[in-house]
C-alpha positions as CSV (number, residue, x, y, z in Angstrom):
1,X,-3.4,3.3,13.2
2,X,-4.3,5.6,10.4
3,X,-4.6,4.3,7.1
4,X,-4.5,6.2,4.0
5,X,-5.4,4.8,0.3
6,X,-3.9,6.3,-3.5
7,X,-5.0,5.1,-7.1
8,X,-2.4,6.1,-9.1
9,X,-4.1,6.3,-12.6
10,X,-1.6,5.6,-15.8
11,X,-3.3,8.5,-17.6
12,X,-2.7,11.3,-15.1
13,X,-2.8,15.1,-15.5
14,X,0.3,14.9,-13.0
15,X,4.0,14.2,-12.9
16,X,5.0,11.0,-10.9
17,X,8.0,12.9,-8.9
18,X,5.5,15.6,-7.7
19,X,2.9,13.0,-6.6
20,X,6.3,11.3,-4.6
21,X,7.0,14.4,-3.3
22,X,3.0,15.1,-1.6
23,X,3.4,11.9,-0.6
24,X,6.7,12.1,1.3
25,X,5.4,15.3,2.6
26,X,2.0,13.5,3.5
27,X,4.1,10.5,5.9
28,X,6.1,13.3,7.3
29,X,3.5,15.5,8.5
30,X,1.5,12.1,10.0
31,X,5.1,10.9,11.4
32,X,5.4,14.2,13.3
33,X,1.3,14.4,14.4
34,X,1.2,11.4,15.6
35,X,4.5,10.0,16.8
36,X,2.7,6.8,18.1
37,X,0.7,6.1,14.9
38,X,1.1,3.0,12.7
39,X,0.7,4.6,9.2
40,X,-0.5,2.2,6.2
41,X,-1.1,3.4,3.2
42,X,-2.3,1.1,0.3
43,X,-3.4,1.6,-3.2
44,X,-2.7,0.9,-7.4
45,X,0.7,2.2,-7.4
46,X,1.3,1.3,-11.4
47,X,4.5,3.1,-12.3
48,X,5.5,4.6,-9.2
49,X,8.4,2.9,-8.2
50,X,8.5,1.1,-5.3
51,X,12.5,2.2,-4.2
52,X,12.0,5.8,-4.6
53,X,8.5,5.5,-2.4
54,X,10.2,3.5,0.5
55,X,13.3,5.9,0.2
56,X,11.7,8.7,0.5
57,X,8.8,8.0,3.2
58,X,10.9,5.2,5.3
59,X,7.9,3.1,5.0
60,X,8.3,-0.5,3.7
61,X,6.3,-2.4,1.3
62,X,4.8,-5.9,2.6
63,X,3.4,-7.3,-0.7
64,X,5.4,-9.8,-2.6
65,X,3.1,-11.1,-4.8
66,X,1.6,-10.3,-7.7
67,X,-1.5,-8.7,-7.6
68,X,-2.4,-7.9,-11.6
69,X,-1.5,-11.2,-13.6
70,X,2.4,-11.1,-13.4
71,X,2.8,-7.8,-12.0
72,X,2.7,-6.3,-8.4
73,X,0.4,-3.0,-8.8
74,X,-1.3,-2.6,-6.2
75,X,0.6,-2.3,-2.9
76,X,0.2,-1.8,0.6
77,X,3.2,0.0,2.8
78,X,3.8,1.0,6.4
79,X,5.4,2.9,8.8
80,X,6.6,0.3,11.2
81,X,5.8,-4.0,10.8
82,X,2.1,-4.5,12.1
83,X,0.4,-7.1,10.5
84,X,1.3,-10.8,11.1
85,X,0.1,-12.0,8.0
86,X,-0.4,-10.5,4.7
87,X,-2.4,-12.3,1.9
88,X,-3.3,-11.7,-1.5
89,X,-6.6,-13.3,-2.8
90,X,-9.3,-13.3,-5.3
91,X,-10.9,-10.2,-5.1
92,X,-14.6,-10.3,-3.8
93,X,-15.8,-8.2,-7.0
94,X,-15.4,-8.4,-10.7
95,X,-12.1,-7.2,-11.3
96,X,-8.6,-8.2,-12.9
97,X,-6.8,-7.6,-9.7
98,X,-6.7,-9.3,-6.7
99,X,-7.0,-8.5,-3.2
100,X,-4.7,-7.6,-0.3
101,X,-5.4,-8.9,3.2
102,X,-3.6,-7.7,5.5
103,X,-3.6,-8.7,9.3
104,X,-2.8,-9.9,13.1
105,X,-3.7,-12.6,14.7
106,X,-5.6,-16.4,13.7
107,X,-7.7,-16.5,10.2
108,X,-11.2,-18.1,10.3
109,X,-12.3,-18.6,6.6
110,X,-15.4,-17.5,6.6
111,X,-16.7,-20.0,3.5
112,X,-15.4,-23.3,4.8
């Protein structure tokens, strides 16, 4: 599995299309290097949109729930489905977004 993680800042010294485009370059040079790989890449996403990522990488998003108040920001996308359960809690620091837990398999809660 190879994971990869983006902040997209709202301020940026870039234009969103040409961070799209390093990013569908990005997931095709990891599709073609490793064939086998399960790519994930996760990260603040803000005003990238979601349909033009997914379009042009293939990969699918599996957050459907808000991660910011009422909006979904911060996202997590793969190449292929690999986690049997995806989860979006309070995050463990001081912050105004939550967390995203993603994962296979049975969930101990550690606290109770």
């Amino acid at each position: 599995m190879i994971t990869y993680l983006l902040t997209y800042l709202p301020n940026r010294q870039y234009q969103s299309s040409r961070l799209l485009d390093y990013m569908e370059v990005i997931a095709n040079e990891l599709n073609c290097s490793h064939q086998s790989a399960v790519v994930t890449v996760a990260g603040v996403f803000n005003a990238l949109s979601d349909i033009e990522y997914t379009t042009k990488t293939g990969f699918s998003s599996v957050v459907d729930q808000p991660t910011r108040g009422s909006s979904l920001l911060d996202e997590t996308y793969v190449s292929e489905s690999c986690y049997e359960h995806i989860k979006v809690v309070n995050s463990s620091v001081k912050s105004d977004h939550t967390a995203i837990v993603a994962y296979n398999g049975n969930y101990q809660d550690c606290c109770h």
